[in-house]
C-alpha distance (Angstrom), angle and dihedral (degrees) to the residues before:
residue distance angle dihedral
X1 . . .
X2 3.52 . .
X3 4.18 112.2 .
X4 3.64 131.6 -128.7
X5 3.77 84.8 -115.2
X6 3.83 89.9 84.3
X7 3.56 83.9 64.5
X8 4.39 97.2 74.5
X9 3.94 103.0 -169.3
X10 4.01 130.5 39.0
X11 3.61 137.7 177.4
X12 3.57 132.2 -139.5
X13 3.74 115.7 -154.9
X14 3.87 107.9 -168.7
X15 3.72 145.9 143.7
X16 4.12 79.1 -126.3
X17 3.65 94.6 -104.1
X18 3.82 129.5 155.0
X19 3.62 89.1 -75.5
X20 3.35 97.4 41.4
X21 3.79 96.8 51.1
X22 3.50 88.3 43.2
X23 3.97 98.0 61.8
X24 3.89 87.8 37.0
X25 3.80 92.4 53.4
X26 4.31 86.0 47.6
X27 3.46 99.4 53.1
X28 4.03 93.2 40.5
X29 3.68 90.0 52.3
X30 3.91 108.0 30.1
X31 3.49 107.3 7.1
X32 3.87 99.8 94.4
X33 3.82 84.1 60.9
X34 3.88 86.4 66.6
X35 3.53 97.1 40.4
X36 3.89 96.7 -105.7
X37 3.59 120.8 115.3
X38 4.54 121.7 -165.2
X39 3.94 91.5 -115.1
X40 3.94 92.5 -176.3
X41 4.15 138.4 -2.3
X42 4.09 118.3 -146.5
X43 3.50 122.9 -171.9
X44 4.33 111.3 -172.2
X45 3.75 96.4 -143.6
X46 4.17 100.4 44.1
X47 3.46 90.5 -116.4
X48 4.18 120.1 155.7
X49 3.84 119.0 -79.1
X50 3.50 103.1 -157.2
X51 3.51 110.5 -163.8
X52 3.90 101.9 32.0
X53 3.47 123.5 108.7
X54 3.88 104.8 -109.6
X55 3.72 91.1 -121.7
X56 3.73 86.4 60.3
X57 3.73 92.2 64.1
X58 4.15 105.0 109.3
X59 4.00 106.1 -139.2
X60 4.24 92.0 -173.9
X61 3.54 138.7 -25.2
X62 4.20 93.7 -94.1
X63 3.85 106.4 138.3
X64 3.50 98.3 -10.2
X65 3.54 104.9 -171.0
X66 3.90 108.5 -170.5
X67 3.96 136.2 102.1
X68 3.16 106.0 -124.1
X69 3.97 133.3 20.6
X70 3.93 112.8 -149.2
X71 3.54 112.2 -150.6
X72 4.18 118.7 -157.9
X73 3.75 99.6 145.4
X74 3.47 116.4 85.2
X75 3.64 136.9 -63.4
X76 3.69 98.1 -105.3
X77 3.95 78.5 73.5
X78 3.76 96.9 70.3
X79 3.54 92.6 36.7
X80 3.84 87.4 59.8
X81 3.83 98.4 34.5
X82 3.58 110.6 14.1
X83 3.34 101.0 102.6
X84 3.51 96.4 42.7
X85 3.89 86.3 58.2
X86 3.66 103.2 49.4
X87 3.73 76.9 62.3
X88 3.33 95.8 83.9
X89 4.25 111.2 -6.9
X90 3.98 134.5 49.3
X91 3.88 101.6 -105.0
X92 4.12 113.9 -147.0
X93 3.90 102.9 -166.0
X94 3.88 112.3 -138.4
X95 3.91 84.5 -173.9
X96 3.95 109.9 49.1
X97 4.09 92.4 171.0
X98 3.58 76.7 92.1
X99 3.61 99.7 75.5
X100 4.07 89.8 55.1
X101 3.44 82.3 85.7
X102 3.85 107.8 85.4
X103 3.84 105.1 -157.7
X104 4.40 85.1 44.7
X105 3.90 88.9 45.2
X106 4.22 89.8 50.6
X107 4.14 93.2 39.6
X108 3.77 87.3 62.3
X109 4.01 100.8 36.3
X110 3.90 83.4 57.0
X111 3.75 97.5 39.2
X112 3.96 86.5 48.6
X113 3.59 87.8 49.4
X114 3.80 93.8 56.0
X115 3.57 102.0 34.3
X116 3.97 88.3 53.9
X117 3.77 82.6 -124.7
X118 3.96 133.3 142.1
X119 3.66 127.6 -137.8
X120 3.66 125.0 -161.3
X121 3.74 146.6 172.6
X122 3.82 127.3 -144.7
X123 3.48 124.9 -132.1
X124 3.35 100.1 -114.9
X125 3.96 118.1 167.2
X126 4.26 87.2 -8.3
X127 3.74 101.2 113.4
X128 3.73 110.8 -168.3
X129 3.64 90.2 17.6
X130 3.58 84.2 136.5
X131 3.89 90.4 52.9
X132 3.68 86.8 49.0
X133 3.80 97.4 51.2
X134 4.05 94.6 45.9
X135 4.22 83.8 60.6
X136 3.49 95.4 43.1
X137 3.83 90.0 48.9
X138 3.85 83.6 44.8
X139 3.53 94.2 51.9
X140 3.48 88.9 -124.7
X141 3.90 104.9 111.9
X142 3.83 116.5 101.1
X143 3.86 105.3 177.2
X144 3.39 140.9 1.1
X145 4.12 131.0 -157.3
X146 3.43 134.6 179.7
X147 3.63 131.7 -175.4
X148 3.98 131.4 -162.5
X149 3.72 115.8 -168.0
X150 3.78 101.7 -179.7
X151 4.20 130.4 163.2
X152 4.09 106.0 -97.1
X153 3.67 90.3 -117.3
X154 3.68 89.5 67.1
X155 3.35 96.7 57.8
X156 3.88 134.7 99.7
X157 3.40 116.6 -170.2
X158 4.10 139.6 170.3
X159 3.60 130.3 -138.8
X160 3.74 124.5 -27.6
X161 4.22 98.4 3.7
X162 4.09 85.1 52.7
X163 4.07 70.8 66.1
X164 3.09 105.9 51.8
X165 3.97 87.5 41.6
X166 3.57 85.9 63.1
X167 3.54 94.7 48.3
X168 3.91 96.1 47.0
X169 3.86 79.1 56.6
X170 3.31 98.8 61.4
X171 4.17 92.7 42.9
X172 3.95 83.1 57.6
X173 3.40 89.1 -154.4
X174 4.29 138.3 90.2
X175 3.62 105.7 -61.5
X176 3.82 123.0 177.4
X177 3.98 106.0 -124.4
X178 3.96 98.0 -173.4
X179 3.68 143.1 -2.9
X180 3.52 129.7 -178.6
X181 3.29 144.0 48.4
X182 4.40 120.1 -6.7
X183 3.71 112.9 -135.0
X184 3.99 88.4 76.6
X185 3.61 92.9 42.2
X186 3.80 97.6 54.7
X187 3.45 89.2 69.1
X188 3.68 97.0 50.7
X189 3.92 92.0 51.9
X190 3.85 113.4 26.0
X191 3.70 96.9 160.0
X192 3.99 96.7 41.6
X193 4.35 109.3 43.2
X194 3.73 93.2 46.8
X195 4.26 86.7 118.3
X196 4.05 81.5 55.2
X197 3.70 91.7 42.8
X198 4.03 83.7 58.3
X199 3.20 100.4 49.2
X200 3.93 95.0 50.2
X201 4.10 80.7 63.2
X202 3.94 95.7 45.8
X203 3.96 82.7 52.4
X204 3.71 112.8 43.1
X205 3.52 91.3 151.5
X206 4.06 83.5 66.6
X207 4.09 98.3 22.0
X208 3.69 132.2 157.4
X209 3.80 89.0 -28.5
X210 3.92 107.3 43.7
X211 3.71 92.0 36.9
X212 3.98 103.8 104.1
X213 3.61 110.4 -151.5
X214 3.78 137.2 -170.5
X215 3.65 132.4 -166.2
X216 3.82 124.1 -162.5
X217 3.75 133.5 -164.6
X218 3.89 109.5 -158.2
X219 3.78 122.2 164.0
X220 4.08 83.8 -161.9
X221 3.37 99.5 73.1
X222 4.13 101.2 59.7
X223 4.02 96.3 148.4
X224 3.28 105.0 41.1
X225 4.05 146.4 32.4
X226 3.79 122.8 -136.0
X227 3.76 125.6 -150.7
X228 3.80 112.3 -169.0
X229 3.48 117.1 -172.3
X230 3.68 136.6 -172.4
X231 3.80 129.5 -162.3
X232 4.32 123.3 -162.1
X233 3.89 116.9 -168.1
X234 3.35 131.2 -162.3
X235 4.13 115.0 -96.6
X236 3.39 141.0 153.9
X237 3.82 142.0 -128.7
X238 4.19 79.1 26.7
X239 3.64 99.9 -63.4
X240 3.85 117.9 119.0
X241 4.02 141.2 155.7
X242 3.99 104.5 -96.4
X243 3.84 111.7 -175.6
X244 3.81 123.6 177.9
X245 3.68 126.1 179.5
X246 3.85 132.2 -175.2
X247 3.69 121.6 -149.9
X248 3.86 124.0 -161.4
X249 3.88 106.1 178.8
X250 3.95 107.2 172.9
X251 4.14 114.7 -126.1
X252 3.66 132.4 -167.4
X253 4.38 98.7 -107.1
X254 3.45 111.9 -90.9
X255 4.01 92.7 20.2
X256 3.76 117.6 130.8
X257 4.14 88.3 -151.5
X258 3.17 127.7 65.6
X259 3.66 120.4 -131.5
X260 4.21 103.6 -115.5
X261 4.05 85.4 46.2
X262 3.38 93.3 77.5
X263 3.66 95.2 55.0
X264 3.17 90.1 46.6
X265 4.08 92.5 62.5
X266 3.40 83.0 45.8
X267 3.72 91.1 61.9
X268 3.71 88.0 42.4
X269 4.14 91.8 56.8
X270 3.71 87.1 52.7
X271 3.44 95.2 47.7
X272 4.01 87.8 -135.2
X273 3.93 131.6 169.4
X274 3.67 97.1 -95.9
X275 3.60 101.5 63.0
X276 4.00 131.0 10.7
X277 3.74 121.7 -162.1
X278 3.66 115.3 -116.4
X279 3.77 122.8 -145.4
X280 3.76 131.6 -149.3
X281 3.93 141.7 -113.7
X282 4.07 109.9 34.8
X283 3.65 108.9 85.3
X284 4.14 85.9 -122.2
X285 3.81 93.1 52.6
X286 3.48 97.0 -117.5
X287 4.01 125.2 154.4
X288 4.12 118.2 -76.0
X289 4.32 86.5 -140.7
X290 3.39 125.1 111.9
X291 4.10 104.7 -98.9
X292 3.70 116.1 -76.5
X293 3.82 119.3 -176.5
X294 3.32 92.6 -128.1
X295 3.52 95.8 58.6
X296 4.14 124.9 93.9
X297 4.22 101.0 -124.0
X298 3.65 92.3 -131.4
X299 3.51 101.8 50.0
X300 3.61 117.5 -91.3
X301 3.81 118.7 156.7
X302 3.75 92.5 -94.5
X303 4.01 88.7 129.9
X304 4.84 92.2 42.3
């Protein structure tokens, strides 16, 4: 496996966040090691960047000359710029709710296709997403659940489930915000079902649509955020593989990311052995570029 080290220069677009100050800080300080260098910082609201050499500061997207653009910010930024980026950069989406969007998700599969570009998602807070995409790609995955419980104040929702938030609040107790299935829910929480956003792409046989999500409001859980997933394959004579797994990653209070997440985009930059980005849009999660020889045909980070 070929690291992201033969990549040389990255960009991280961000609203300078946690995670986002995080991956900046890693590539400043250890990143040479690797062979990567932080070629530019963006921030979407102009806001300081302490810590970042002022020549770091990206003013616009003109001649961008890096490999790959890392996006922790919010999905509103590849909606507005993705295509634009894939122009001239690999793109590794931080926020996959994004691609719940049909008309976004086909903009940048074609503007991939004819910039000669990849696009990828990490992991993230998926554990066994690699489990999940080996049954998917063996047609053997029948359902897929996952389940946030997160403290309210880490929450940050749109339109009617910012409601309910507010009235799960008051309750002060565990209150279910949403069940069902995710492509409408992405929409409602960008920032918060990004984990169900990546599972969606580890499962295109499932996707947006088949993915069952469920988001939980629980003022119990103030540290930490808890992904519990639950995987159905197929059987016969009613015998099939059930797996569930339960996730506590701790969190600051009041942060949207959990704390192990951001290593684990880390690992995802590098392209190292403990997590591999997936990428959208063929049912075996390979890359939507033109062949390269360097690349791994079914998707490994070969090109992060």
């Amino acid at each position: 496996m070929e690291s992201m080290g033969s990549m040389g220069s990255l960009m991280v677009s961000m609203g300078f966040h946690p995670p986002g100050r995080f991956l900046a800080s890693q590539l400043l300080s250890v990143g040479p090691p690797h062979g990567v260098t932080l070629a530019f910082v963006w921030t979407r609201r102009g806001g300081p960047m302490d810590g970042i050499p002022p020549e770091l500061h990206l003013k616009d997207l003109e001649g961008l000359g890096v490999d790959l653009v890392v996006e922790v910010a919010h999905p509103c930024v590849t909606q507005e710029h993705g295509e634009e980026i894939l122009q001239h950069a690999d793109l590794m989406l931080g926020s996959p709710t994004v691609l719940a969007d049909p008309d976004t998700e086909q903009r940048l599969r074609g503007a991939a296709l004819r910039g000669g570009h990849t696009l990828y998602v990490p992991h993230g807070a998926l554990w066994g997403c690699d489990d999940i995409q080996r049954m998917d790609h063996n047609g053997t995955l029948a359902a897929l659940k996952v389940t946030m419980t997160k403290a309210p104040e880490s929450f940050r929702l749109q339109g009617w489930l910012q409601e309910r938030l507010v009235a799960a609040v008051a309750s002060g107790g565990r209150v279910v915000l949403y069940e069902g299935p995710l492509r409408p829910l992405c929409p409602l929480a960008p920032n918060n079902v990004n984990t169900m956003a990546a599972a969606a792409v580890a499962a295109p046989s499932l996707g947006f649509d088949g993915v069952q999500a469920c988001l939980v409001a629980d003022p119990s859980v103030p540290d930490c955020h808890v992904v519990d997933i639950e995987v159905l394959g197929r059987g016969s004579c009613g015998r099939a593989l059930r797996v569930t797994s339960s996730r506590r990653n701790p969190a600051t209070t009041g942060a949207v990311t959990g704390d192990a997440t951001k290593w684990s985009f880390w690992s995802s930059m590098l392209g190292g052995s403990l997590l591999e980005p997936i990428t959208p849009y063929r049912p075996y999660m390979g890359p939507i570029t033109h062949p390269e020889p360097h690349k791994d045909p079914i998707g490994t980070p070969l090109a992060l």
